[in-house]
C-alpha positions as CSV (number, residue, x, y, z in Angstrom):
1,X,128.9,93.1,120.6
2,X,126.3,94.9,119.0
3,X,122.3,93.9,120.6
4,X,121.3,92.0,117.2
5,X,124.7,89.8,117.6
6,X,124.0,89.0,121.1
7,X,119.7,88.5,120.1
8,X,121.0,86.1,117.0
9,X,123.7,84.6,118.7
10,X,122.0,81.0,118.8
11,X,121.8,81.2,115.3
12,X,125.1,82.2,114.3
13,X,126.3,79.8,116.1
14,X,124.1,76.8,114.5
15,X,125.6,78.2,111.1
16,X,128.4,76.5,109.2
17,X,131.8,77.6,110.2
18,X,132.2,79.0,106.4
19,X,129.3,81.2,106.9
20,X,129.7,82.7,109.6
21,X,131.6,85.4,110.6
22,X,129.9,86.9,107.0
23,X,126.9,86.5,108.4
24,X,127.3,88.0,111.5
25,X,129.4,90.8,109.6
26,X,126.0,91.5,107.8
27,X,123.9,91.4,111.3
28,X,126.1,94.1,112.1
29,X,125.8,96.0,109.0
30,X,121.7,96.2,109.5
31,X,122.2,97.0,113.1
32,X,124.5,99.6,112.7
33,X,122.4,101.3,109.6
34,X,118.2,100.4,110.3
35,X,116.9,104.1,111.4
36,X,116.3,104.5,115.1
37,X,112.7,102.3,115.7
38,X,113.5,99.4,114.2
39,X,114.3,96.6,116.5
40,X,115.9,93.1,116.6
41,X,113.3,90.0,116.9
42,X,114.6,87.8,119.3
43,X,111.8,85.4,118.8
44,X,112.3,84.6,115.1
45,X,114.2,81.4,114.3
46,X,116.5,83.7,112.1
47,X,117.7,87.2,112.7
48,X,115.0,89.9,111.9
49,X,113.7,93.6,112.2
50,X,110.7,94.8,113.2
51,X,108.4,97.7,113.7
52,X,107.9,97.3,117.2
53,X,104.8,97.5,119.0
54,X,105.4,100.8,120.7
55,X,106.0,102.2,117.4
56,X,103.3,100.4,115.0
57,X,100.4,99.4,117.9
58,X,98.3,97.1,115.5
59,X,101.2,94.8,115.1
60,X,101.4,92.7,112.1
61,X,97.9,92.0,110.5
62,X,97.9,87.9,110.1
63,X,99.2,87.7,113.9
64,X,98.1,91.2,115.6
65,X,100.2,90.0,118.7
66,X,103.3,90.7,116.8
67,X,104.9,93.4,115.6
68,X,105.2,94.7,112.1
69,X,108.2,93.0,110.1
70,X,110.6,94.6,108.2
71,X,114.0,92.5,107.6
72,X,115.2,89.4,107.7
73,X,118.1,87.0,107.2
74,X,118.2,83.1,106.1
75,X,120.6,80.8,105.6
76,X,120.1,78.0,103.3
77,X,122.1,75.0,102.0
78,X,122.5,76.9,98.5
79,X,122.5,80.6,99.4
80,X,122.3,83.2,102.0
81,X,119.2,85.5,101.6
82,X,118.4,89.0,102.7
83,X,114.5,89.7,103.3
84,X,113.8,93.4,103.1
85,X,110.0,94.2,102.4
86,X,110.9,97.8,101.6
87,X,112.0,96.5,97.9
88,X,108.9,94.2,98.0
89,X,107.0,97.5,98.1
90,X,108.4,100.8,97.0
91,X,109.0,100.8,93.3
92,X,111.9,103.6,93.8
93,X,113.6,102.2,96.6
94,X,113.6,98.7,94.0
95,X,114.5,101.2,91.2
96,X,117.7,102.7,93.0
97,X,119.0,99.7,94.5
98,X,118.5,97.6,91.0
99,X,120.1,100.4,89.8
100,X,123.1,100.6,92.9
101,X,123.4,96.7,92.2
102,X,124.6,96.9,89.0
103,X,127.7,99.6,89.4
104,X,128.8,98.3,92.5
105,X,128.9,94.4,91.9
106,X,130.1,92.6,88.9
107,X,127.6,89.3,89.8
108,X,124.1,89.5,88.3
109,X,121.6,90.5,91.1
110,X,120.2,87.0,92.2
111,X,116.3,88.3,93.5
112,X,112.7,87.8,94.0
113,X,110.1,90.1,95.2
114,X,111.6,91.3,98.6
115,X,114.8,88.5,98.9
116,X,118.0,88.8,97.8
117,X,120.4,85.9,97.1
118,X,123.7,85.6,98.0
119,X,125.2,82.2,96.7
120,X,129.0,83.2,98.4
121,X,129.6,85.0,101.0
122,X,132.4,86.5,99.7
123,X,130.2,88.7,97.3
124,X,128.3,90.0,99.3
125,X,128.1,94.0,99.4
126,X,127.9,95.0,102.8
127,X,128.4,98.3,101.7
128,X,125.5,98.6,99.8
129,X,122.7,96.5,102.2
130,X,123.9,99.4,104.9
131,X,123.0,102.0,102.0
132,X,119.7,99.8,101.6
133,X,119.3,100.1,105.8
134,X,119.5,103.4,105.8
135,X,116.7,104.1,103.1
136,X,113.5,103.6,105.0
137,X,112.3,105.0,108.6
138,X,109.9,102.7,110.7
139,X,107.0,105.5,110.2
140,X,107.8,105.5,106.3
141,X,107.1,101.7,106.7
142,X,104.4,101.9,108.2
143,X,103.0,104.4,105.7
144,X,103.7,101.5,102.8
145,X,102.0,99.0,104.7
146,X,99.1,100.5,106.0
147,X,98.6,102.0,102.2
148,X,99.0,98.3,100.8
149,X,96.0,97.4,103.3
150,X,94.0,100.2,102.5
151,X,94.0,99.0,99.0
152,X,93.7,95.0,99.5
């Protein structure tokens, strides 16, 4: 059992029956493929990533006691959504996996600025959201977020 599985346990467990063994399939996808750095959040109410602290010292600007977030998953009556601020904020890493999307699965990509819907589990491409882990370091991140600051 992989440390996110064990971290999110509580909350797979809360899920319906239906939902999952895919979900934890997918908290094993991003555990297996995030870049060395990022780490579960064992606090969060759903499974996440983060920058930690070591890593990214001022934390997360609206609460600098925590550490920079990254990904995350939810689970809602209608859908199951993947929260990855790299698309939010890198117009190529967007680009590509727009792009990635569209050969690899026949659904039409269900999104909004950083989330990604998934209205069956069954579609979901694990394949490709490992791809999508493995595209951004913690320090590449950091550079992205401490830009977008610079500039608000």
């Amino acid at each position: 059992m992989s440390s996110a599985r064990e971290c999110f346990s509580g909350w797979l467990k809360s899920l319906p029956e239906e939902r999952r063994d895919a979900l934890a399939r997918l908290v094993d996808v991003i555990e297996t493929h995030l870049p060395h750095g990022f780490e579960p959040s064992p606090g969060a109410e759903a499974p996440s990533w983060v920058v930690p602290k070591s890593i990214y010292p001022p934390g997360y600007h609206c609460d600098p006691k925590t550490p920079l977030p990254f990904l995350g998953l939810g689970s809602t009556k209608g859908h199951v959504a993947l929260y990855h601020m790299g698309l939010y904020s890198d117009p190529e890493l967007l680009a590509w996996f727009e792009a990635a999307y569209r050969e690899r699965v026949p659904t039409k990509l269900d999104m909004g600025k950083s989330c990604i819907r998934f209205k069956k589990v069954e579609r979901i491409p694990f394949d490709l959201i490992g791809e999508l882990c493995t595209r951004m370091t913690p320090h590449r991140w950091v550079e992205i977020y401490e830009s977008a600051r610079s500039r608000g």
